[in-house]
N, C-alpha and C positions, 0 to 999 in steps of 0.2 A: 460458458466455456471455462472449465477447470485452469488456474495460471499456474506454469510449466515452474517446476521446481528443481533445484539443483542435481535432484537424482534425476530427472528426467534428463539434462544434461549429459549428464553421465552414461547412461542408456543408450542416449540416440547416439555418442559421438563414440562411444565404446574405450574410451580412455578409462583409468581409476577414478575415484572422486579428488585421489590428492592433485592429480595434475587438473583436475579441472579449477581448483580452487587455486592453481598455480596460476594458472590462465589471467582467472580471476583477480589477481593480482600484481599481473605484467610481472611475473617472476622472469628472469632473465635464462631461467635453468632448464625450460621448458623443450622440447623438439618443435621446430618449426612447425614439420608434419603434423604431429599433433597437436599445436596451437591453433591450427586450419581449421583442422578434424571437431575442436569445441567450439570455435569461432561462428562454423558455419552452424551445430546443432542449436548455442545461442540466436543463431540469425534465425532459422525456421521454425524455432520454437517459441521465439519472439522473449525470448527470456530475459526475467531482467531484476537483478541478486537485490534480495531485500538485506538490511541490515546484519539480521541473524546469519542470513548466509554468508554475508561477509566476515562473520567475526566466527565464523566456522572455518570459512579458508584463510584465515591470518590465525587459527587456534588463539582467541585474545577473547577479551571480551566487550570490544565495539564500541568501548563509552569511555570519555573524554571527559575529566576532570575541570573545574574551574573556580577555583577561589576568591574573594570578594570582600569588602570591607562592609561594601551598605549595596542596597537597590535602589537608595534613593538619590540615584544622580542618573541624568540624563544621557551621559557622555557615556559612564559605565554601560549603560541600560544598549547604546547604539553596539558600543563593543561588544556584548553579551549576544545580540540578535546575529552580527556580521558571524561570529563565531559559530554560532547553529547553523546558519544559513550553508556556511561551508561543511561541518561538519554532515550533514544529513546530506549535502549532494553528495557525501564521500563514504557514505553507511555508518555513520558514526551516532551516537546517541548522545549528549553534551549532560552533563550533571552539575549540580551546582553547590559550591558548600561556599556559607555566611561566616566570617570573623565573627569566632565568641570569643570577648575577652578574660571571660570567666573562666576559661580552659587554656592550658597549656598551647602554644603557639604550633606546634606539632600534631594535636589530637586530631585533625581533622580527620573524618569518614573517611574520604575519598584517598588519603595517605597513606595505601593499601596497595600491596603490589598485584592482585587477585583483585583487585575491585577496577580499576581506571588500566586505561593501554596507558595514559599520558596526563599531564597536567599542564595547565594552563594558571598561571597564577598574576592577579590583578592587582597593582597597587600592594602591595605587603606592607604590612606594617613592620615587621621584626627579618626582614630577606636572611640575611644571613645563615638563622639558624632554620627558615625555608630549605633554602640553599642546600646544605648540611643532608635533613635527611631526605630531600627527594632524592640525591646523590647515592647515599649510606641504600636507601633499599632499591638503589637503580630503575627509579621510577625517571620514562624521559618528559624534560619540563621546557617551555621558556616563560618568561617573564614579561608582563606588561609594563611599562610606566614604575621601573625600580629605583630605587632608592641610594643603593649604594653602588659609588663610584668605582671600588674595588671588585665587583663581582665579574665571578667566573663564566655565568649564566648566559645563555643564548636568552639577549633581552629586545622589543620594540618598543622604542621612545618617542616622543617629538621633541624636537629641536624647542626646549624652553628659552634657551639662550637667546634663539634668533626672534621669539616668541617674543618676550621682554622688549629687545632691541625697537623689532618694528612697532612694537604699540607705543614703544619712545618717542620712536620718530615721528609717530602718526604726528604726536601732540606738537611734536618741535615743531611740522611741519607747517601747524596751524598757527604757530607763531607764540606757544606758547614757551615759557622761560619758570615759574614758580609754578613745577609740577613735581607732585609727593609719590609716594607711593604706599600702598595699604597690602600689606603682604601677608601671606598664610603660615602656617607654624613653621619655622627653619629648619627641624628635623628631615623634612622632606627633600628631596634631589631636585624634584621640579621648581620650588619653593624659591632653592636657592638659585638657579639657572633663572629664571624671571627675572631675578633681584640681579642677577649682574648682565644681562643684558640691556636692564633698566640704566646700571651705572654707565654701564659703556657707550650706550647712546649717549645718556648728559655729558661722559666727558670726550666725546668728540665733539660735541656745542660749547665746550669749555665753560658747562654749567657742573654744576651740585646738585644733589636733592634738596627740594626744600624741606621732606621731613619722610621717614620711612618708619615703619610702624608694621609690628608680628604681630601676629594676633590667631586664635582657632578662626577652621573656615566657619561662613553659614552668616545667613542674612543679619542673625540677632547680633552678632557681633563688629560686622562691618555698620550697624548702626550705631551702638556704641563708642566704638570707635570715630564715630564721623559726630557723635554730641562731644564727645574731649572736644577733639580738637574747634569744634564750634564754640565750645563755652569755656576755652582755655584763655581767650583775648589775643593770644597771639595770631599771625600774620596769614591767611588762607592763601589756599593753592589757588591758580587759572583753572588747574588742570589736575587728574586721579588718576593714577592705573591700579587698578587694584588685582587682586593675585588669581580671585576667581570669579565669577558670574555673581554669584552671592553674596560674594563680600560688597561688592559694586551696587548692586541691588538696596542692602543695607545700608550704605551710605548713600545714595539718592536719596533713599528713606528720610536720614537724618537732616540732608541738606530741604527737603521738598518742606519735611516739618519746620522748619525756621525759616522758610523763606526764600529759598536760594533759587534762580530758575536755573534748569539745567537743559542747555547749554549755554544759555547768554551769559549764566556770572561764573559758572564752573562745568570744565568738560568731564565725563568719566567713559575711563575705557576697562572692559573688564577681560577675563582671559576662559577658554571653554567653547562659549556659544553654546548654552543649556536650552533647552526648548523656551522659556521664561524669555532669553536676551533677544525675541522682536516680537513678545506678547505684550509688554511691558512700555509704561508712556515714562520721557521718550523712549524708542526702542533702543537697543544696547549696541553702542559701538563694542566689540569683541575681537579677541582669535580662537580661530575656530579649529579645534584641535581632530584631524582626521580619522573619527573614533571608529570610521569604515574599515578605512584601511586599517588599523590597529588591530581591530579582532582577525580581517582577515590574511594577514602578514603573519599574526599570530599561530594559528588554526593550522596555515601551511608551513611556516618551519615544524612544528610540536608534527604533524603528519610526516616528515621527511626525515623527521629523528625518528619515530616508531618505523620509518622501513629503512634503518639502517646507514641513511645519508651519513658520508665522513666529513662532508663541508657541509655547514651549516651557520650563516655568520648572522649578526646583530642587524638591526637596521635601524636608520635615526629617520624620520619621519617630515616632513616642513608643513608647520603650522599655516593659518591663511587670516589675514587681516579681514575684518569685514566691518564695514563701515555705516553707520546706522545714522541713529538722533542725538546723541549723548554725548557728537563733540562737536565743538566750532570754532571757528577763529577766537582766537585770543581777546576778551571784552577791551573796549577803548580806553586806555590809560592805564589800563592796570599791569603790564608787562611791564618788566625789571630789563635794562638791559643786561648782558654777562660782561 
């Protein structure tokens, strides 16, 4: 059996094709009467609007922008799916453009008022000058996981701050007191939200850091960073929160290479929840940053600004503790009091 096309719609219910594609789109401008009169040739025709025909009655062209730094993070990877998943129930086709840094910060493909209805942009490296022209050629946007404090942008975060805080607490609550922290480059928003969530839990214990340390993300470096301060002599943590899954990862690395058991001589807690953080012996104490909701939080403001939505506001997100093999009480004798 032949499946019923939009003209056929059109046919049975005897309206124009603009008002059916109005229908199609809960336009508000429609006649009752006539909203009936397509409702019902939909119903007997069993009809049911593929993509193209929806980017025929929005006259746009159906596809969703999405910008991106790497594919190789897990978190990204969860956001990217949440975002199809919504966009294709909603006739949309999602595209995807990769940060080149070889190219100007603006060239991308998709930064085309004729190519995307919309953009969806991931982690930016340079937002600002984002910002700027999705603005300048009134492309509509919002922003995943940004960067700067100042922006205009209709953005979806998680709460880093609270993020930090509890993976403080986790350790405080284990009774540790000489816990560090291994943080990701500072240029970043989330970077620094970790970092003083971290501060603010120690100083409601009316502790200190014992030692905080920047560094690029990625395993090879949280390793590095975990031989210094192994082969520095100076004085080791109980306890690590490090900034991301990977940094943590690398420094288990470092501690497992010299000897260290993890958890009975030192705790680590890392921040993500990557596919890795309970593959991985022990498995990763973590926060698990809700990268579901983030694409699809995303997906529906970016949809609610392409139909013309006046209120459209930001929304902050709550991370979720998740508790694994990689922390334990505080070893015997070695806690400081404050």
């Amino acid at each position: 059996m032949k499946k019923a096309s939009i003209l056929d719609v059109v046919a049975k219910s005897g309206v124009s094709l603009a008002t059916v594609s109005k229908v199609l789109n809960n336009s508000p401008t429609v006649r009752e009467s006539n909203r009936q009169k397509v409702l019902q040739a939909i119903k007997e025709l069993d009809y049911r609007p593929n993509s193209a025909a929806r980017s025929l009655a929005r006259g746009s062209t159906g596809v969703i922008g999405l910008t991106l730094v790497t594919l190789q993070d897990t978190v990204f990877d969860g956001i990217v799916q949440a975002v199809n998943e919504y966009l294709e129930d909603n006739g949309y086709f999602l595209a995807l453009s990769i940060y080149n840094p070889e190219k100007h910060d603006t060239e991308h493909v998709l930064f085309q008022e004729d190519r995307v209805d919309g953009i969806i942009v991931l982690s930016p490296l340079n937002e600002e000058r984002y910002v700027s022209e999705l603005e300048r050629k009134g492309i509509p946007f919002v922003i995943i996981d940004n960067h700067d404090e100042r922006t205009r942008a209709i953005t979806i975060n998680v709460d880093n701050d609270k993020g930090g805080y509890d993976a403080t607490r986790h350790l405080l609550e284990l009774g540790h007191t000489k816990i560090a922290h291994l943080s990701g480059p500072g240029h970043f928003m989330s970077v620094r939200q970790r970092r003083q969530g971290f501060e603010r839990a120690l100083g409601e214990a009316g502790l200190r850091p014992l030692c905080v340390t920047h560094t690029r993300f990625g395993i090879r470096s949280g390793f590095n960073v975990g031989m210094e301060w192994l082969q520095s002599g100076g004085e080791m943590p109980t306890a690590v929160f490090a900034g991301d899954d990977a940094l943590a990862l690398g420094f288990m690395e470092a501690l497992k290479s010299q000897g260290y058991r993890i958890p009975q001589e030192i705790s680590v807690i890392g921040y993500d929840d990557q596919v890795f953080a309970q593959e991985i012996h022990p498995r990763l104490t973590t926060i698990r940053q809700p990268m579901e909701q983030m694409g699809l939080q995303a997906a529906r403001r970016l949809l609610k600004l392409i139909g013309g939505a006046k209120r459209n506001s930001s929304i902050l997100l709550q991370p979720e503790l998740i508790a694994r093999e990689s922390t334990a009480r505080v070893p015997s004798g070695r806690s400081q009091p404050s």
